[in-house]
N, C-alpha and C positions, 0 to 999 in steps of 0.2 A: 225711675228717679227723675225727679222734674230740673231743669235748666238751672234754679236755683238752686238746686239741692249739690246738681253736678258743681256748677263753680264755688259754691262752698269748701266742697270735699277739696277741689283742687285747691283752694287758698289752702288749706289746712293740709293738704300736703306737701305745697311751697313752703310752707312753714316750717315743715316739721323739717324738712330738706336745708330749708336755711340753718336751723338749729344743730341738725346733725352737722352741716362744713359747718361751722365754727367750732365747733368743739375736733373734728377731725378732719381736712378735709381728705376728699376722696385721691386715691392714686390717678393721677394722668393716664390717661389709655391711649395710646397709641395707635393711629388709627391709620391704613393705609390706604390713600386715594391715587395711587399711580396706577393708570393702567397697564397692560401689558405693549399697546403700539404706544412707544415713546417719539417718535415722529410729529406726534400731533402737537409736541410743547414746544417745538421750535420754533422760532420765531424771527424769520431773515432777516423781519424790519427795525431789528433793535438795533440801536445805533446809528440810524439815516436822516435822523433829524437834525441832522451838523451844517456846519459852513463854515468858510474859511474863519470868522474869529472866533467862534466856540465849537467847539468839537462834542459830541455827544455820542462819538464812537468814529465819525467819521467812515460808515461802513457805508455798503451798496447789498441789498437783498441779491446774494448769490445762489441762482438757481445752478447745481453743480454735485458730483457726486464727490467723497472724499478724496481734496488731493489731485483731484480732475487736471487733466491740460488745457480745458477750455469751462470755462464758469459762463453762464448765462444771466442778462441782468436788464430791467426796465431803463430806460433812459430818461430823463426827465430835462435835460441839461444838453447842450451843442454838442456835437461831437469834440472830442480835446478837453473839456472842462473834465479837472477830477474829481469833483463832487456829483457823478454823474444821473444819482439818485437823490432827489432831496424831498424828504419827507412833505415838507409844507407847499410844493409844487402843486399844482393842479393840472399838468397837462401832460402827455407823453409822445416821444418821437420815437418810439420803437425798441426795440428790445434785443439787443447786441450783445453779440459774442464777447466777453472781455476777461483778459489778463490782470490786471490791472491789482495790484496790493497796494495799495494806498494812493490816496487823491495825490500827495505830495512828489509818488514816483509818474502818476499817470497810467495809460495805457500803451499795449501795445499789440499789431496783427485786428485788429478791433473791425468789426462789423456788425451791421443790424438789418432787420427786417421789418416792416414794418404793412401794415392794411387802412386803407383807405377806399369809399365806397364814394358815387357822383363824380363831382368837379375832378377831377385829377391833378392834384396837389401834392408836390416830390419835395419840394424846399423842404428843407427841416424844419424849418420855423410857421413855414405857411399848415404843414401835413401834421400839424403837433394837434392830439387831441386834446377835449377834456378827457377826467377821468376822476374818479373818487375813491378813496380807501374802501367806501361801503359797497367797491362793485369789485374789490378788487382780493384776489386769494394769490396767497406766499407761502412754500413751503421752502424746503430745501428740493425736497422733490416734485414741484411741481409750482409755476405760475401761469395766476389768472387774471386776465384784465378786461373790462368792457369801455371799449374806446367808444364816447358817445357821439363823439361828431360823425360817426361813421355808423351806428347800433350795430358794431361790430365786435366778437368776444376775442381775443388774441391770448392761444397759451403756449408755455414750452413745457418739456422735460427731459434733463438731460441724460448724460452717458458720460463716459472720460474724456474722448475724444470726438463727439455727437452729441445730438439732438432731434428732437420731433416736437413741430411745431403746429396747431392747429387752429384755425382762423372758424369760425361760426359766423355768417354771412345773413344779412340780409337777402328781400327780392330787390334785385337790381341788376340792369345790364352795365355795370358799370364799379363792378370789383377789381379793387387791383392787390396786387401783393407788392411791394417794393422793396431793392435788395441796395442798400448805400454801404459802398465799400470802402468809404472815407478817401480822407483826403492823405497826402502826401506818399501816393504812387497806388494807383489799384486801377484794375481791370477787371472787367465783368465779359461773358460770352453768355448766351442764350441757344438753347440746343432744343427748339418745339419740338421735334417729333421726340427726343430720349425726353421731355418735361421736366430738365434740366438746367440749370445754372451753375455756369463754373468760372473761377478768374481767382484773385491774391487780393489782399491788402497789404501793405508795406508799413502804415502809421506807425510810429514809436516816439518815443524821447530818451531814448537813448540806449546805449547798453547790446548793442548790434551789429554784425557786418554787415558789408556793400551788398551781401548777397541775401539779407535775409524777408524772405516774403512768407505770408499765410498764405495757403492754398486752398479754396474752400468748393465746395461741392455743394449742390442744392437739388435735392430732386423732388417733385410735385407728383400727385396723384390726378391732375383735371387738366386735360389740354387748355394750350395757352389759344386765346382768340386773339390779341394783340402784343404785340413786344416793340417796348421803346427800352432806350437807354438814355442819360444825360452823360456832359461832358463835363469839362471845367466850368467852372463860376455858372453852376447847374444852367448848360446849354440843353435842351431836348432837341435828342433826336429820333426824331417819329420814325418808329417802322424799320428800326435798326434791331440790330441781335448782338454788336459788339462795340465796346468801348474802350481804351486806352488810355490813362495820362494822370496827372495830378492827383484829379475827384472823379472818380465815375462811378455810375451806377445802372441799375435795371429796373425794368418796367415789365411786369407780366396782368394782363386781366382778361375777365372771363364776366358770361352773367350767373349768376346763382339764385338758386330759389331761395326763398326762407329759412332756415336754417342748415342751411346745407353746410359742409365741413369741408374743408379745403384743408389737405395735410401737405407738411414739408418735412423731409428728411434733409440734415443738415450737418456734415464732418469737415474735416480742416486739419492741415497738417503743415508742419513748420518743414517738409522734407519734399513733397511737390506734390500734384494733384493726383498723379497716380495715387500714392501713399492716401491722399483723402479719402479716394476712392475707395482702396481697402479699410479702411479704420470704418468706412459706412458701413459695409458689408457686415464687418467685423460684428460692429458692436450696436448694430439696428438691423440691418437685412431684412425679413417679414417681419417683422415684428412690431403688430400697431399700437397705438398712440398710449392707448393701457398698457400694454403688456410692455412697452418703455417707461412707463410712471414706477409700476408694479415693480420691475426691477431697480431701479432709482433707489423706489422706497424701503426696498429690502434691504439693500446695501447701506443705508442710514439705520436702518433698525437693528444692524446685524453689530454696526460700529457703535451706536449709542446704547446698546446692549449691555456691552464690555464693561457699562458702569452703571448698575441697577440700582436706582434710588426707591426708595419707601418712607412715605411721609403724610403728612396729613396737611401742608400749604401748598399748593396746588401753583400759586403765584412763584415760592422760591422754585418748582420743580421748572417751573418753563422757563426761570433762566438760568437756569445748569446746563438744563439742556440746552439751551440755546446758547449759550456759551463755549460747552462742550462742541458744538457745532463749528464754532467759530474756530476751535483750537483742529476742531479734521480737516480745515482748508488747504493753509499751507503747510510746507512748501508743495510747489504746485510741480505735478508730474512733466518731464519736460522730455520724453521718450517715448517713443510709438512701436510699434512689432510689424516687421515685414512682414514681406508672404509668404518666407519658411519661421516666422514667428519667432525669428531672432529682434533681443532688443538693440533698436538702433537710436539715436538721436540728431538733430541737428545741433550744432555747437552752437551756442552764440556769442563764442570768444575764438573760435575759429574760422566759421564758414563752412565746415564740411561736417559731411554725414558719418559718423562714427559708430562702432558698439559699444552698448552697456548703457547704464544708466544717467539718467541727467532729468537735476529737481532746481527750480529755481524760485524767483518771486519770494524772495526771505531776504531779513534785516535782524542779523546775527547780535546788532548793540540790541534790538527787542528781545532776540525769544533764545537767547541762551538762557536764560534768567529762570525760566519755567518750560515753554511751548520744549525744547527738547530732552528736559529732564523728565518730563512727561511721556513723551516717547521711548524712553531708555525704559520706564516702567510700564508701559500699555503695550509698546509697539518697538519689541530691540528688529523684529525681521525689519521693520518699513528703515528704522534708524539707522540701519546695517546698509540699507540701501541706498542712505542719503551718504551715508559716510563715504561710502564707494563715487559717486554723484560726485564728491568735494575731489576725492581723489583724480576724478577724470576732468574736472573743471582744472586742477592744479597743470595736468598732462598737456593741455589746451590750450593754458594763456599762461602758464608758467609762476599763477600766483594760485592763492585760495580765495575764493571768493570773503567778502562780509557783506555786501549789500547786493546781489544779483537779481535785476530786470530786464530784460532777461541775462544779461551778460553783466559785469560790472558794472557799477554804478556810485558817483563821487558824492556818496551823502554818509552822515554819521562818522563814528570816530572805533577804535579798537582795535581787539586782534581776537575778537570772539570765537571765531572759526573753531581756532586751537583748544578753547572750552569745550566747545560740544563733541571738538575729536577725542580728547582725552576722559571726557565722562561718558563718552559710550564702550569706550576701552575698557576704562578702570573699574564700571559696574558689569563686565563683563560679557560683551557683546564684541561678536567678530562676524568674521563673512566681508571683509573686505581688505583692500589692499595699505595696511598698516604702516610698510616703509614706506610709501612713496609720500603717507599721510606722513612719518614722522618728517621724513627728510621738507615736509610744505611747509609745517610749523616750524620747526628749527629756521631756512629761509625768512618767514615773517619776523622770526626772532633777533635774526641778525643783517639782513643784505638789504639796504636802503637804495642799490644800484639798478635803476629798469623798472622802478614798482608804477604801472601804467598811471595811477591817481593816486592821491592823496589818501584817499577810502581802504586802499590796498596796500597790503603788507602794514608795515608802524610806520607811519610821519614820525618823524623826528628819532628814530632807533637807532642811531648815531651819539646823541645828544643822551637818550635816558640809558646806553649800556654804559657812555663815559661818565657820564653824572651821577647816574640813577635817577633821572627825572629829566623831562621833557622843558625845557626853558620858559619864560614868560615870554622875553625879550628877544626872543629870536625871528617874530614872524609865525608861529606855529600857534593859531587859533586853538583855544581849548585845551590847552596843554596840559592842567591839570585832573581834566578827562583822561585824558589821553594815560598820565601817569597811573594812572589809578586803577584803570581796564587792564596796561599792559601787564603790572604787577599781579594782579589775576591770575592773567593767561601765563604768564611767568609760575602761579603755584602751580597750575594743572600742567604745564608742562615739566613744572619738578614731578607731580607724581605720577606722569606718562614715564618720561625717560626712565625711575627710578623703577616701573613695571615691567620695562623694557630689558632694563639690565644695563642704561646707561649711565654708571655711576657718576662718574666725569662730570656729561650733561644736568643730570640732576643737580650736582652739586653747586653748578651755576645760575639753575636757577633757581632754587632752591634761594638762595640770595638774594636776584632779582626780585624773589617772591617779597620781600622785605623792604622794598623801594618805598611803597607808601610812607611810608615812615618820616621820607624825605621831607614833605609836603604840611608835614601836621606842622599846627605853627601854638604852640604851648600857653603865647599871650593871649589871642583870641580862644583858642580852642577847637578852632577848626583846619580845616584843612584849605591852602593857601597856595596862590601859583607864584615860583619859587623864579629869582632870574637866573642868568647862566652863572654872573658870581657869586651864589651861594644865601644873596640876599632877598626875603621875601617881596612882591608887590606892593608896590602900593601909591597911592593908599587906597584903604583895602574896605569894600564892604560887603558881609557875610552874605546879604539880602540880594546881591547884583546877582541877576540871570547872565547866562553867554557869558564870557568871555574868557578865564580860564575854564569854567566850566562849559559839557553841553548839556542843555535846555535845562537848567538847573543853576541854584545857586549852591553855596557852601552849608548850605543848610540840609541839600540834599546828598551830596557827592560826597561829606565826610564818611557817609555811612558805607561805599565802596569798599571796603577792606573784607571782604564776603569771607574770607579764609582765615583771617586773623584777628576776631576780636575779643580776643583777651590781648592782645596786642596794643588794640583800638583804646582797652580801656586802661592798659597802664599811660598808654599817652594823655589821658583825658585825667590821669590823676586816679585813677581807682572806679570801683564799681560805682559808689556813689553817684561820683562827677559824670558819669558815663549814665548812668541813669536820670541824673539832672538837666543833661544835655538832650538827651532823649525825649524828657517832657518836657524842655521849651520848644522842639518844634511844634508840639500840637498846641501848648498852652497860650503862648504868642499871636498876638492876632496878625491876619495873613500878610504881612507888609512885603513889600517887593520893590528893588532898583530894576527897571527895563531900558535902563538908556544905553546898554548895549545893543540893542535891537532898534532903540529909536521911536518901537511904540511898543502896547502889551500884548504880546502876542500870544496866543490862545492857553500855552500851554501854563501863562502865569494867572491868566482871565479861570480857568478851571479849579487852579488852587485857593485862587482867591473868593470861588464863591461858594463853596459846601461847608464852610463852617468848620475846619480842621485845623486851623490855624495856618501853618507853614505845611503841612503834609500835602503833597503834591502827586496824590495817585493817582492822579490822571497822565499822570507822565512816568516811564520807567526804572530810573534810578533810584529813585525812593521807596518800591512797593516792596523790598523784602524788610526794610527799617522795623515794622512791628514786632517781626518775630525776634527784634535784637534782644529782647525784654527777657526772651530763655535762657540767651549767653549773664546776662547779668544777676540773675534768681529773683527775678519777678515775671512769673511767664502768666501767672494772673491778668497783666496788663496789656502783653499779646492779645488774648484769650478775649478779652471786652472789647478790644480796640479792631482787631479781626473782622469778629461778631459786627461792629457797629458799621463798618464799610463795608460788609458783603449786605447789610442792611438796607441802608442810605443811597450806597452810591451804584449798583448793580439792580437792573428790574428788565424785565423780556416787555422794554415798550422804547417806541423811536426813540426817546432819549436815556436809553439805557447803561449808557457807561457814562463816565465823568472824563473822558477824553479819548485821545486815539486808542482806538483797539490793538491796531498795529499788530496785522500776521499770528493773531492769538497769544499774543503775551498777555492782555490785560485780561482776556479769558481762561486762562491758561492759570493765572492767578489766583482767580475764584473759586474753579474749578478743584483746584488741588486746596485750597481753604475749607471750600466745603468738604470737602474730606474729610479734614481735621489738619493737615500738615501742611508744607510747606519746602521747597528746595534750597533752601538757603546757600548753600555751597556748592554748586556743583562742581566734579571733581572728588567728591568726599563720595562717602553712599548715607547721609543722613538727611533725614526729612524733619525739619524742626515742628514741633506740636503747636495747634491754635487752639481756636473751636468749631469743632463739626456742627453742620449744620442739620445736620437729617437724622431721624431715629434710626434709620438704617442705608447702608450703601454696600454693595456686593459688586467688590472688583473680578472679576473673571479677568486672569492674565492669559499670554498668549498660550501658552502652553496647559491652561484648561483650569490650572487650582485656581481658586476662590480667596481672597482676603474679604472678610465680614467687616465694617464699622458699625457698632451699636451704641446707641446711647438714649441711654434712660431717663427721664423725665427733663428733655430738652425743649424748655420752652424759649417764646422769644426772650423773656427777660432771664433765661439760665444760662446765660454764655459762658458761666466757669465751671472748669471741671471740678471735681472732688475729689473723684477719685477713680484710676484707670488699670486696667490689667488686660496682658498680652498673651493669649494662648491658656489662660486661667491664671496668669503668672500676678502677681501686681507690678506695676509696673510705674516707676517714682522717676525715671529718668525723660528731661522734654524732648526728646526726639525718636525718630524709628530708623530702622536699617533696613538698606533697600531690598535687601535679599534676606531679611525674614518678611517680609510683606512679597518678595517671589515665591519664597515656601508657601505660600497659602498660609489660613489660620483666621484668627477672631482678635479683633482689638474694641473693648469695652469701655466706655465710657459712663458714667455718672458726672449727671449736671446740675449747677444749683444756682440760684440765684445770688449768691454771698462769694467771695475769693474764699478761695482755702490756700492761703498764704504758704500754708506746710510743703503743698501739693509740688512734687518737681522744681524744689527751692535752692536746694543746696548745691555747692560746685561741683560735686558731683555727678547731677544732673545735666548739668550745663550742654549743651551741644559744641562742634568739633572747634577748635581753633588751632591754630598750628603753631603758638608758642605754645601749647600745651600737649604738644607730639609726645615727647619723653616723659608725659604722665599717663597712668594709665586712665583709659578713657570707656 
């Protein structure tokens, strides 16, 4: 057939094809591009292209195995700065060991290494290379970098408590490795004949005792041919092996040929160098620079496993995954294993070496919310473990932690703790020490005498058991935060005690759970920080960020009542009203008072520019707000609005989140979105329904059964359901139970383009609120 002949035939079968879809078109086929190594979609650097006024996840590419005690990271920034990665940087000062959950709490124990070839150049700022994305590889399990001022390649890859680092060399007689142990108390020792490096770092900002140091261990495979150290205000001292004081650091070099490979093996322990030493042993020993990647990468594929996506956009797959990433960081393991492989820890609310377990690096106002309802369903062993963790933090310093870096810390507002202890209870998880948890809650509940900061226990839980609300006028910032969190933690400790068998205690607060109520202010419609005599603030505007609120206005914090909104919506006048008020936040264009702050600080700069009107998902108070749409029998609006922000504002690239990440709650988010569901209450066992994102997801729980998500002709523009069934069952109700999605089973979706207004409508459907206890539900 001649060329003409062939594109003939083709037009005429395009044709014939156009004509067939109009008249029918063809069923969607489902097509599955996920490989089997899910590793490869994660993407550390989403998120890093932040800075103090806009946030875009505000992360650092953590080189780290889940839940790690020591995460691994490129520096780009002085030592101390907590943006210590920033995407639009061109230059790098090495790549340090770091603690560190959020730029805003800082680091702590922190150190780096770093290679430099020629001139011998220590300063930080002097020894900063270039560097380029296009030379440069990030995994979870593995980083790559080529420092040009040096054509030197520098990598790591970690372990829990380890690392293995390898340097690719030029020819020059004039390599060095350098070990900066920061400033504010560190020491360094040189040991050439073991090819060794050992001393502490002490850095922190806060959250610590007098006695607490990193102990760190370095061992080389290439004897050392010169060893300097520097001292304070980087003095060099030629020809030394030991340093002392403020800032010190080490100097090791050597010549190397062309490519030659200089390894470092690298542990650290918050309990002394002995203990470093075994953690090396432990969990590197022979084992080279592969066969520590290799198992890294295992360990990520084994966790990211747990939740099997099948799909045909390749783009959403790498930020679930990478998301999913984000949500296995924290909380960060804070316990090491002797040398009879008992677990021991260092306190950081005591000072001393203790047994059993200890998790830290978490902010309880973020990731009660989702990061550990998440846990109760993927992972109740590790939950089991963090809950025992809170119990021996209580043992230690006499409170519960809410914000631990490592030790307390006076930022955020609540009494979260008590949330994630009683939703890992009441969904049926144990293995830890119960009394001594309940007796820590009940304490936060009532004893305002001793509470070390402001952060710990309730501010002002004097004022809201006498009142039932936190005052305006008292001096107590944020008060109507404050009211709104406790009344929360007030339901979940109704439905702990009432688990418990303490009828008494429930019945108290069971009441307290009902405080919000206090606050709702009928004229406005919102919710309002109230003074001690009874009379509201003012004068008052909906739109002001801070001040009774935190980092929120009334626009976001009305929707706090996570337990009771059917509650919410007789105060708002009915479902209507409560649905009216719901679409003026999106519909409203973004207006904002910042003159509590004085300027606009990032987190109002976020809301204001995606195009959501008032919706502030970039910040934590507001992001369960969409699914309120199922309590009111419009879960259609959920379902679109869902869809549109895992769309918009979620992508596996430096600026991939629309504001703080924060310890995986805002991944943690998505995460469970893309699923289909959502935690609305914790404390309850129900998952309120959205829209799945993926034609298929296969949860593997711990205990081996499988929950299936399918969903059929799921395009981007089909974000609503039509129609769903559970186990073959149909299924008209908007929410799931946490423990039939533990039985294993199949949950079916059908998607379409159009609301099916029918679908999960009626109050029947509605998911949990606690005026509606004594109906059946």
């Amino acid at each position: 057939m001649t060329r003409t002949a062939c594109l003939a035939a083709v037009a005429s079968l395009s044709l014939l094809a156009c004509a067939n879809q109009t008249q029918s078109p063809p069923k969607q086929q489902q097509v599955n591009l996920v490989e089997t190594d899910l590793v490869q979609y994660v993407n550390p650097l989403m998120g890093t292209d932040s800075k103090f006024s806009l946030s875009n996840g505000n992360t650092y590419p953590a080189i780290a195995t889940p839940w790690a005690m020591h995460f691994w990271t490129p520096m780009t920034a002085p030592m101390g700065d907590g943006w210590t990665y920033k995407y639009d940087d061109d230059t790098l000062r090495g790549i340090k060991q770091t603690h560190q959950p959020s730029p805003w709490l800082n680091d702590y124990g922190a150190f780096s290494l770093m290679a430099v070839t020629g001139e011998l150049k220590f300063k930080e700022d002097e020894r900063a290379s270039w560097f380029s994305h296009k030379a440069e590889q990030a995994g979870p399990d593995h980083y790559s970098v080529y420092l040009a001022d040096y054509d030197t390649v520098m990598e790591v890859t970690p372990t829990e408590r380890a690392a293995q680092f390898r340097f690719t060399f030029p020819q020059t007689d004039n390599a060095y490795i350098l070990l900066d142990a920061f400033n504010k108390g560190s020491m360094v020792k040189i040991l050439p004949k073991q090819r060794k490096i050992v001393g502490y770092a002490r850095n922190n900002h806060g959250g610590v005792p007098d006695n607490f140091h990193n102990y760190f261990v370095i061992e080389f495979d290439k004897d050392f041919e010169l060893t300097h150290t520097w001292h304070d205000e980087w003095s060099l001292q030629i020809n030394s092996q030991q340093s002392e004081g403020e800032h010190v650091g080490a100097i090791i070099g050597f010549k190397t040929q062309r490519g030659e490979q200089v390894h470092a093996k690298v542990a650290s322990s918050f309990i002394s160098l002995e203990q470093a030493e075994l953690n090396l042993r432990r969990e590197i020993g022979h084992d080279s620079f592969a066969q520590t990647r290799a198992k890294a990468r295992q360990h990520w594929q084994q966790e990211l496993s747990r939740i099997r996506v099948e799909d045909q956009d390749l783009d959403q797959v790498r930020t679930f995954y990478s998301a999913l990433y984000r949500v296995l960081l924290f909380p960060r393991k804070f316990y090491e294993y002797d040398a009879d492989n008992q677990l021991i820890h260092y306190s950081p609310y005591n000072g001393e070496v203790l047994p059993g377990y200890m998790f830290t690096d978490n902010g309880f106002w973020d990731t009660f919310r989702a990061v550990f309802p998440f846990f109760t369903l993927m992972y109740p062993e590790l939950d089991a473990q963090i809950m025992q963790g809170l119990a021996n933090t209580y043992k230690e310093s006499g409170w519960l932690p809410e914000w631990a870096s490592p030790g307390h810390r006076n930022v955020m507002v609540g009494s979260n703790s008590a949330i994630n202890i009683a939703d890992a209870y009441l969904k049926g998880i144990r293995g830890f020490d119960m009394d001594t948890l309940y007796q820590a809650v009940k304490k936060n509940a009532e004893v305002n005498e001793g509470r070390p900061m402001t952060s710990v226990g309730r501010e002002g839980v004097d004022y809201y058991n006498k009142l039932g609300y936190v005052p305006y006028d008292v001096g107590i910032h944020e008060n109507a935060a404050r009211t709104l969190e406790y009344a929360f933690a007030d339901f979940n400790l109704y439905k702990l005690a009432k688990a418990l068998g303490k009828e008494q205690d429930a019945a108290v607060f069971k009441q307290r759970a009902l405080n919000y109520r206090n606050l709702f202010d009928p004229q406005s419609g919102w919710m309002r920080g109230k003074n001690q005599d009874g009379s509201f603030q003012a004068p008052f505007n909906p739109l002001k960020w801070g001040d009774a609120f935190t980092e929120g206005n009334a626009l976001h914090y009305t929707w706090s009542v996570f337990h009771d909104i059917e509650g919410l919506k007789q105060l708002m006048g009915g479902q209507q009203a409560f649905i009216s008020k719901l679409d003026q936040v999106f519909d409203m264009p973004p207006l904002f008072d910042d003159s509590y702050y004085g300027f606009t600080i990032h987190e109002i700069r976020e809301m204001q520019i995606v195009n959501m009107g008032n919706y502030a998902h970039g910040n934590q108070p507001i992001q369960h707000m969409i699914y309120l749409y199922n309590h009111a029998g419009q879960p259609w609006k959920a379902q679109y609005k869902v869809r549109d922000v895992m769309n918009k504002l979620y992508s596996a690239t430096p600026d991939g989140y629309c504001g703080d990440e924060d310890n995986g709650q805002t991944s943690a988010w998505y995460v469970f979105s893309a699923l289909g569901f959502y935690p609305v209450t914790p404390g309850t066992t129900e998952y309120v329904i959205g829209s799945p994102l993926f034609d298929k997801v296969t949860l593997t729980l711990e205990d081996g059964k499988q929950f299936v998500i399918e969903s059929s002709n799921n395009l981007d523009q089909h974000p609503y359901i039509q129609a769903a069934s559970l186990n073959g069952q149909a299924l008209q109700k908007s929410w799931l139970d946490h423990h039939v999605i533990q039985s294993g089973g199949k949950l079916q979706f059908d998607m379409g383009g159009q609301p099916n207004k029918a679908w999960a409508s009626s109050k029947e459907a509605q998911p949990y609120s606690m005026s509606l206890e004594t109906q059946p539900h």
